[in-house]
N, C-alpha and C positions, 0 to 999 in steps of 0.2 A: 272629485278625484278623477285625475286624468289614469290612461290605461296604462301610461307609460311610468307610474308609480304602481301599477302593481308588478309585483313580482312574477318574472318569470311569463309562462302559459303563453307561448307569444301564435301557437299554434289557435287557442281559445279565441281570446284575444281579434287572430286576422277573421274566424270564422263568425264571429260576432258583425265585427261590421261588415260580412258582406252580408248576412242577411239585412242588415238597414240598407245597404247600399244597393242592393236586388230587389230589395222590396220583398225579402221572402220572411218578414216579421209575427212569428204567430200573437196575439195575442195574452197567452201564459206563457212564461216560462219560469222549468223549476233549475234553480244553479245548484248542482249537489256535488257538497265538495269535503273529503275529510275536513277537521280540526286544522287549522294552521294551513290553509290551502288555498285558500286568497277568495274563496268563495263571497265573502259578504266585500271587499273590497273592490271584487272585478265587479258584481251586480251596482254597485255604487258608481263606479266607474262608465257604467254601459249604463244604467238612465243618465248622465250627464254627457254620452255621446249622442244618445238619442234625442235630445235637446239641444243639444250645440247648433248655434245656427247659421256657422260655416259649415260644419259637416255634413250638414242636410239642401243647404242651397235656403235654408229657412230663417227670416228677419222675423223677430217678437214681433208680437202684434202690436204698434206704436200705434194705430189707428191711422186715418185719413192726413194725407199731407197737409200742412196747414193752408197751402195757397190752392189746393185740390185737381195740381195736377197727377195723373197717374205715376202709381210707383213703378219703376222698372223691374219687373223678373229677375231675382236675384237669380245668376248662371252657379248650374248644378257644379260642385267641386268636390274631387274625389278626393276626402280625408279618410285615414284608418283609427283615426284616432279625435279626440275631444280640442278643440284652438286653444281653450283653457284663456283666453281673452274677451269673446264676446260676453255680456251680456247676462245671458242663461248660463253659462259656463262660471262667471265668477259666483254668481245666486245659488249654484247648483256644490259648489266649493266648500263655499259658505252651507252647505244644508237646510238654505233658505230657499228654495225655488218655490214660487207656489205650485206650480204643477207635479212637483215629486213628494209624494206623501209615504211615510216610514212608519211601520207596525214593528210593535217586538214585544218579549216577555218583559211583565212588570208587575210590581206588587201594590196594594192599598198601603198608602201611607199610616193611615189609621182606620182600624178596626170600623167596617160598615160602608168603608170607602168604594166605587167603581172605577177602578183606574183607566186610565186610557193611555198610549203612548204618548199622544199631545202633551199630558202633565209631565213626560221626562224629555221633553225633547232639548231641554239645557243642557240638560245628562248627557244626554245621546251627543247632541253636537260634539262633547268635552270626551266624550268615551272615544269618538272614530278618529278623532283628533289627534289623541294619543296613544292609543293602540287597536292598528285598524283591521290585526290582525290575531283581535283578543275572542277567546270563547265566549258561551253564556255564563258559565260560572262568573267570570272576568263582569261581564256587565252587571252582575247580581251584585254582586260585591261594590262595585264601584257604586250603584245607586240604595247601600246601604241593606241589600236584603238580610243577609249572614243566612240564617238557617232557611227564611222564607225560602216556597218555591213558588217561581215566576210561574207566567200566565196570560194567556194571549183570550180575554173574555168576551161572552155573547155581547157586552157593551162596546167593544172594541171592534167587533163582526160588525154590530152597527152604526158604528160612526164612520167605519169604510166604505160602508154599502153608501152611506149619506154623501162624503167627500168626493166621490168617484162618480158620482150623479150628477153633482156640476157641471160646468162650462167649465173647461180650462182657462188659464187667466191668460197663459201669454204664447206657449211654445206649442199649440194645439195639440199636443197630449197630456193625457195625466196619469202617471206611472206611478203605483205603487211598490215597494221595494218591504215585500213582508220577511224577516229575519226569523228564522226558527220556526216553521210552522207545525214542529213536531209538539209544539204547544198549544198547538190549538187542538180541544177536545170537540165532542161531537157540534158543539157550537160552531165550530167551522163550515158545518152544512147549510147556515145562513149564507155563505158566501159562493156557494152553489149555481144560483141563476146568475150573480153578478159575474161570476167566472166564465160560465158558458155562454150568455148572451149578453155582453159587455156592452156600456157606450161605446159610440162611435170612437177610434183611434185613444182606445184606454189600455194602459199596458200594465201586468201582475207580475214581475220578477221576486219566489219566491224563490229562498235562500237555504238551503238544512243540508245536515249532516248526515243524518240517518234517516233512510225513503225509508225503511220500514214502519217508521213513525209514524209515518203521513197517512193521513185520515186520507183512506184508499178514494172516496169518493172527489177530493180535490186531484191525489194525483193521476188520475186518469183525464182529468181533465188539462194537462200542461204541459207542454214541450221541453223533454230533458235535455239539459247540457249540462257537461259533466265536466267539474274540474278537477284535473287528476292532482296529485301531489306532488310538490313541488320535489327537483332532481336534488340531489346534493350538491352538485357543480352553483345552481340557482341559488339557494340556500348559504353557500359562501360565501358568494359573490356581493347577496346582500349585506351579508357580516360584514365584510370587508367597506364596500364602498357604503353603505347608513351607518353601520356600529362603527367604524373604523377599527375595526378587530385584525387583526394580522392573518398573512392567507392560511399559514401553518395552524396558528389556532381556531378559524375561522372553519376551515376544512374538517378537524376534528370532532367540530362543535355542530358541525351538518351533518358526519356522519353519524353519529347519536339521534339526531333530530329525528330522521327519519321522515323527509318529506314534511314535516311540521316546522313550518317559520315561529310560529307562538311558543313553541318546545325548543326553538333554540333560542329563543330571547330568555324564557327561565331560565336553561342553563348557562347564559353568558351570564344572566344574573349572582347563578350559586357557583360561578368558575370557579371561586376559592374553595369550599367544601369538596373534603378527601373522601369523595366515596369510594374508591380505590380500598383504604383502610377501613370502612365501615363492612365492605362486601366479605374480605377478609376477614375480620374480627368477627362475623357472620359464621362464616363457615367454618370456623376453628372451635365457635363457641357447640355448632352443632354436630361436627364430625369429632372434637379432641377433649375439650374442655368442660361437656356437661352440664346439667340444668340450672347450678349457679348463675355460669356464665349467659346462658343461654336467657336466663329471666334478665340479668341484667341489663344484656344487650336491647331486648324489646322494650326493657323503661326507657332507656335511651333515644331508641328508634323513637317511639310514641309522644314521644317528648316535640319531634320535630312538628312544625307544619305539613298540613296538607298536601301543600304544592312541593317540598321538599321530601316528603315519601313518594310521591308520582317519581321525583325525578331521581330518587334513589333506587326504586325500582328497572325504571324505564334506564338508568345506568348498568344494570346489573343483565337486565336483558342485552346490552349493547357488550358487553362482555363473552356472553355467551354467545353471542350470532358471529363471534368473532372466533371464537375459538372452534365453531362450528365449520368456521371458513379455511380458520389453519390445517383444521384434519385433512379438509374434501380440498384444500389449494396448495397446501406445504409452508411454510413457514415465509418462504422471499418471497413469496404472491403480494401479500399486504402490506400495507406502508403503516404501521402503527408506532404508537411512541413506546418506548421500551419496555416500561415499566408493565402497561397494557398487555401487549405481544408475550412477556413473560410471565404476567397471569394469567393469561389463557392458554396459554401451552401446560401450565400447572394443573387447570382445571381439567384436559385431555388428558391427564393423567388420573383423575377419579373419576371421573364420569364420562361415558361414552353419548353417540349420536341419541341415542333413545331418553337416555338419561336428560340430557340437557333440553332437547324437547317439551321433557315433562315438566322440566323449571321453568322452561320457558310459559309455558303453558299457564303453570301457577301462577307466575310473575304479575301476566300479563290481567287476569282475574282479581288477584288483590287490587290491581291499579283501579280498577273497575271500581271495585266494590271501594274503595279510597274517596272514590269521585262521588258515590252516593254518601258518605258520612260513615262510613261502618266505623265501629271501633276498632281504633288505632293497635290496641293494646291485646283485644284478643284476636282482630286478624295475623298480628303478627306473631304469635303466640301459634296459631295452626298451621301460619305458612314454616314456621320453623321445624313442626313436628312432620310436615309433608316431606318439606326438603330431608329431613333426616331418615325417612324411609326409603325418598326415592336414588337416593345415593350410598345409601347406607351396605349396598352390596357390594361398591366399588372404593370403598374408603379408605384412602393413605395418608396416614393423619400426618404425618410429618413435612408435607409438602407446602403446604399454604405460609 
């Protein structure tokens, strides 16, 4: 993956290759980037710049000329970016290079097994393949876990300590691109000496979401770059020219996203589902129509998938940050589509600043707890009794 297929971060992006281009390359670094933020695509991206061997002035190691005259000094050339022709460039494409070794969460096929990344790397090829901008849930699922939780094992610590101890075979580095290291538990402290006192020209681009994660003793040890979240303008732009989505709905569909490419890909997904009427049907069941309605609505909800209450959720917060913006901006501030714009002016009609806050607040909790497995049925069950108190002072039942 060349740079110029990830999205967006073009800031990231120039400041990367001048540290290869300066020579100012630490050894670790950690890419930490929310959910949908191009984190695991740019670290992908950046070892196959680092190998490129126009970008470097660097030819594979073919070995000795066959007639053994000297080879000419390949002249230094300033690229910002990967040829995506030579060589290491096409192997590195491929997720074939031998000198780019890939770590990530994985599970024992069967009971008593030690897995290693090496046993999914068909997976893996087929996973960044298709979505290069998918979560860990996303890979868990794709390589069949369902409820298992992945795992980055002391057997895994040491067959990177093993691989990294090599010779490199062609591009005289050998980079590791570790994915998720919030998965590695104390067993990560094997990889302790190999981080600090590395072979000669070995490079660690670890990948996470959440640094609080990270086993304190590795990230002290690695150079942060940080990749912020992608603009909404970014986000669009990709809708439009990869999804071929239209700019009108494309635009819509980013501002929801929220900085998350992987959150607008589910919702170009679910674009036909009317959360609009579900949000509704919501608030009427718990401001007008009572605990009938209100049970029935949660069989409903609960009924949905996982990834379909995230993003009925995460729609309903998108409702409210809006109606948040009507009060504090006036109504012609926002460019919303109609229907939107007039349920959120409804909504500033029951619920004030503090109020919607607190929904917001709760919203954002259940999404949470959604992603760990909670049940469907009595989260929504309490998020409906929250909502009905924290509104309950300001209720105009006849509005919605």
């Amino acid at each position: 993956m060349s740079f110029k297929k990830v999205i967006g971060q073009a800031d990231t992006k120039q400041h990367l290759a001048e540290m290869v281009q300066q020579n100012r390359l630490s050894h670790a670094l950690l890419f930490l980037g929310r959910e949908g933020s191009g984190a695991l695509p740019m670290a992908m991206a950046f070892a196959q710049y680092v190998v490129c061997e126009k970008a470097n002035g660097k030819k594979a190691d073919a070995g000795p000329s066959l007639f053994g005259e000297a080879e000419p000094a390949a002249a230094p050339v300033q690229l910002f970016d990967a040829c995506g022709e030579c060589a290491s460039c096409l192997k590195a494409q491929q997720m074939m290079h031998p000198d780019i070794h890939f770590s990530y969460p994985v599970i024992p096929r069967k009971a008593g097994d030690k897995p290693l990344s090496t046993d999914y790397i068909t997976e893996w090829r087929e996973f960044m393949n298709q979505y290069p901008y998918g979560n860990v849930y996303d890979w868990l699922q794709f390589i069949g876990a369902e409820n298992k939780q992945g795992n980055i094992t002391a057997y895994e610590c040491n067959d990177i300590i093993r691989k990294l101890n090599l010779k490199s075979f062609e591009s005289g580095f050998k980079i590791l691109v570790l994915w998720m290291p919030e998965y590695l538990g104390n067993e990560g402290n094997k990889l302790l000496k190999l981080i600090e006192e590395p072979p000669a020209d070995t490079l660690f681009i670890l990948v996470a979401e959440n640094e609080a994660a990270i086993l304190a003793t590795i990230l002290s040890r690695t150079q942060l770059v940080k990749i912020p979240s992608l603009t909404t303008n970014e986000i669009a732009d990709a809708l439009n020219t990869r999804a071929g989505i239209q700019p009108d709905q494309a635009r819509q569909i980013a501002s929801i996203a929220e900085g998350n490419y992987r959150e607008a890909l589910q919702l170009l997904n679910h674009a036909g589902e009317d959360w609009l009427s579900l949000v509704r049907e919501w608030l009427n069941a718990v401001l007008k129509n009572g605990p009938i309605s209100q049970v029935k609505w949660v069989e409903d909800v609960s009924k949905l998938g996982r990834e379909k209450q995230k993003q009925f959720l995460r729609y309903f917060n998108h409702l409210l940050e809006q109606a948040i913006r009507l009060q504090a901006m006036g109504p012609d501030a926002l460019h919303l589509p109609e229907a939107e714009k007039d349920f959120a002016l409804r909504l500033n009609k029951i619920s004030g600043f503090g109020q919607q806050e607190a929904i917001i607040k709760e919203l954002d909790n259940a999404a949470y707890y959604i992603e760990r497995n909670a049940n469907a049925k009595m989260l929504f069950h309490a998020l409906t009794i929250k909502l009905y108190h924290i509104m309950a002072t300001r209720q105009t039942l006849s509005v919605l």
